[in-house]
N, C-alpha and C positions, 0 to 999 in steps of 0.2 A: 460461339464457343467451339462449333463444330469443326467449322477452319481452323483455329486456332490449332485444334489437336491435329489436325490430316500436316498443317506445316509443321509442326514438331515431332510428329512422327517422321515426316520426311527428311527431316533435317538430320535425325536418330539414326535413320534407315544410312544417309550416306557416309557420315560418321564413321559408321561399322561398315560400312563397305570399305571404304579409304582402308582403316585400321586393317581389315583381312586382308586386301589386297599388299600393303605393305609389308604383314606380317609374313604373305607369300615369298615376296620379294627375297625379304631376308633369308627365309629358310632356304631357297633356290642357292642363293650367292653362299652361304653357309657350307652347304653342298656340296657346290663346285669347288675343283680344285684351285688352288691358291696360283697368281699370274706367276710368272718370275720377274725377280727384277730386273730392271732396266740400269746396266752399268755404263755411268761415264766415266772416258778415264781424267786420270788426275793431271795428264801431259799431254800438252801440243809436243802430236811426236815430227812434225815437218817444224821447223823454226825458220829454216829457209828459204821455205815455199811460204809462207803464211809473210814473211818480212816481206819478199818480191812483189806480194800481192800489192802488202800495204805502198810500198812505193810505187806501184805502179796507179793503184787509185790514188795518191794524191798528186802525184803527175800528172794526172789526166783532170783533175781538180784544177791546178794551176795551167794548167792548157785554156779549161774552159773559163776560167777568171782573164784570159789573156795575160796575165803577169809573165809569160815566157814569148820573147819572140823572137 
């Protein structure tokens, strides 16, 4: 019975350690001041350059198929 109680204690013991340590966590982040956000925009502002690209990787797609010779 005596083990019985040292592993339930112990088990007790980390429990409450976890719990405060978490509880730490929180209060910390709590705390701290808030990130700011992270804005994407809503536009591809090249449309030009973003087209070029795309034609130019599948050109090089159909190069390496050898479909162009």
């Amino acid at each position: 019975m005596a083990r019985q109680d040292k592993v339930l204690a112990a088990i007790t013991a980390a429990v409450q350690a976890y719990i405060q340590d978490d509880e730490v966590v929180l209060m910390a982040q709590a705390a701290a001041p808030p990130e700011p956000e992270v804005r994407v925009p809503a536009v591809i502002h090249n449309l030009w350059g973003l087209a070029g690209r795309q034609m130019a990787m599948q050109l090089r797609v159909l190069i390496q198929r050898r479909s162009l010779k």
